[in-house]
C-alpha positions, 0 to 999 in steps of 0.5 A: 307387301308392307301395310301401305301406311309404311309407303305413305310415312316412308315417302314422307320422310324421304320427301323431308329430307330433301330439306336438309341436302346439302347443309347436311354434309359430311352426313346424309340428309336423312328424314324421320317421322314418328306416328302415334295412330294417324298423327303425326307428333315429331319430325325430324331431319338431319342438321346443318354439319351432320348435327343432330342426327334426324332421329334426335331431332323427331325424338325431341319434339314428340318427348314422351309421346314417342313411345309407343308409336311408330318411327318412320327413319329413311336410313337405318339408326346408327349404331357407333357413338362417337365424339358428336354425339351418342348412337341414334340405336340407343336414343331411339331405344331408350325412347320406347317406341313400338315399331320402327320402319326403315327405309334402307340399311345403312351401307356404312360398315360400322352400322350396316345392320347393327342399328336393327339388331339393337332395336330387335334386342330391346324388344321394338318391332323393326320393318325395313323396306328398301323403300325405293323414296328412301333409297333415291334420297339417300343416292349419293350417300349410297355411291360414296359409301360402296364406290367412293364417288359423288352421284353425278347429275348431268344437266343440259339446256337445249334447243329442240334440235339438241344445241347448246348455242349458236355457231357464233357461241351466243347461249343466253338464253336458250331457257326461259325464266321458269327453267333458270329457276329450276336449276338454281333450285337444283344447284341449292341441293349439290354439293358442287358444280363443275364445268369444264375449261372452255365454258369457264373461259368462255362464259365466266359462269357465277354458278351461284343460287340465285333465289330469294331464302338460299343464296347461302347454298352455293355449292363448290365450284369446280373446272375439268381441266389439266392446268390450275384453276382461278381463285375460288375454283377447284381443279379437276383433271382426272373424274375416275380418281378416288380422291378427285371429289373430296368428300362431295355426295352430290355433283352436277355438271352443268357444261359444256359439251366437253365436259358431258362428253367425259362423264358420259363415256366414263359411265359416270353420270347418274341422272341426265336432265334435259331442259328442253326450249321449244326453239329451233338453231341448225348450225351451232354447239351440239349439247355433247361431244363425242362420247366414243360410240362406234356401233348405234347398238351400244347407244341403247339401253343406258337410260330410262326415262322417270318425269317430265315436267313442263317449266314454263315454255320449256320442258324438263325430262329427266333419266336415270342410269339403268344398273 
């Protein structure tokens, strides 16, 4: 068991770097903290386009103070130099501290391990936790850099009877104020949405953030469909392809039935989140499509259930894929 210091710094760090997902992109947010006994003296997240890396930038606010004390790094130092900047291995080195704790090893080949050994040569301490704070932070940089996809959250707003919208197709709205806000915080975080054909057609979905300090996070618009997209929007027509995302590490699929239909019987949804009105409809769209289920028994043991929170009159619950 790591000393619980290392799980209170390391969920620190993890909880840091949600502040630079997604103006991090192509890079990982990745979140650092340096302790020198129970005080915290630099900080550090990844910025805006990859640069500095969260190292660099916690190194630089603790100055001399660094070393001999203790590095918290949700992913491990890099350790290739390139053409933006030198390896996070060596600064870190060259700053002295006594120990570093990692929260995962980074998956990226041309690190993967090398960022230890190089701090170990040098003398420094090294802990690496595979803290599970770290690991889901680091999520969809995880996905893209062993499956070469996004991490995929699925989002659906729903009635207690699982509809979507009235027969007549009325959908606005279904959550109250409280909930819309937590999904414009959610979109401030992806790198793209998608919805599919029919929702476009038939909403005209802006999907921007629409809260006061991050109207300037919103994400790639998206649409599932085989024909061309409107100006502004990216075409998708095949979610298993290698290519079909770009780059993105983070997707939420917000509607419509057909679309969380695809993704779900492609097993390629991450996380499900439900955001729940305590309204009744009868007849009306169902949150789905059919998936392809042929037997109760295969609708088992896909998911397990990690929050809920209460947004207001609604009810947020949110489930991970089990692996």
């Amino acid at each position: 068991m790591p000393p619980p210091d290392h799980d209170r710094w390391m969920a620190a760090a993890a909880a840091l770097a949600a502040h630079g997902r997604p103006l991090s992109r192509p890079n990982p947010s990745v979140g650092a903290i340096i302790v020198a006994g129970s005080r915290v003296i630099g900080r550090g997240v990844t910025q805006a386009g990859g640069r500095p890396h969260a190292e660099a930038v916690a190194l630089a606010q603790a100055g001399a103070a660094a070393r001999g004390a203790t590095l918290y790094v949700t992913l491990e130092p890099c350790a290739h130099a390139s053409a933006r900047g030198p390896a996070c291995a060596d600064l870190v080195a060259a700053a002295g501290p006594a120990r570093v704790v990692i929260g995962l090893i980074d998956p990226d080949t041309r690190t993967a391990g090398a960022g230890v050994a190089r701090l170990r040569a040098d003398g420094i301490a090294v802990d690496v936790l595979d803290h599970t704070a770290a690991r889901a932070s680091l999520a969809g940089f995880v996905l893209r850099t062993t499956e070469a996809r996004p991490h995929v959250t699925l989002k659906l707003a729903t009635s207690l009877d699982g509809r979507i919208a009235l027969a007549s197709g009325e959908s606005r709205w279904i959550t109250g104020p409280v909930a819309r806000a937590h999904v414009h915080a959610l979109r401030a975080r992806a790198d793209a949405i998608l919805v599919g054909g029919g929702t476009l057609r038939a909403d005209g979905p802006a999907l921007d953030v629409r809260l006061p300090g991050l109207t300037d996070r919103n994400p790639q618009r998206w649409v599932l469909t085989h024909g061309t997209a409107p100006p502004g929007w990216q075409a998708v027509s095949d979610i298993a392809a290698r290519d079909a995302f770009g780059a993105a590490q983070y997707l939420l699929v917000e509607g419509g039935a057909g679309a969380a239909a695809t993704f779900l019987a492609a097993d390629r949804v991450d996380r499900l989140m439900i955001y729940r009105a305590p309204i009744l409809i009868g007849a009306g769209h169902p949150a789905v499509a059919d998936i392809g289920l042929h037997h109760l028994a295969d609708a088992h043991g896909h998911w397990h259930h990690v929050a809920r929170q209460g947004l207001g009159s609604d009810t947020l619950d949110i489930y991970d894929r089990t692996r």
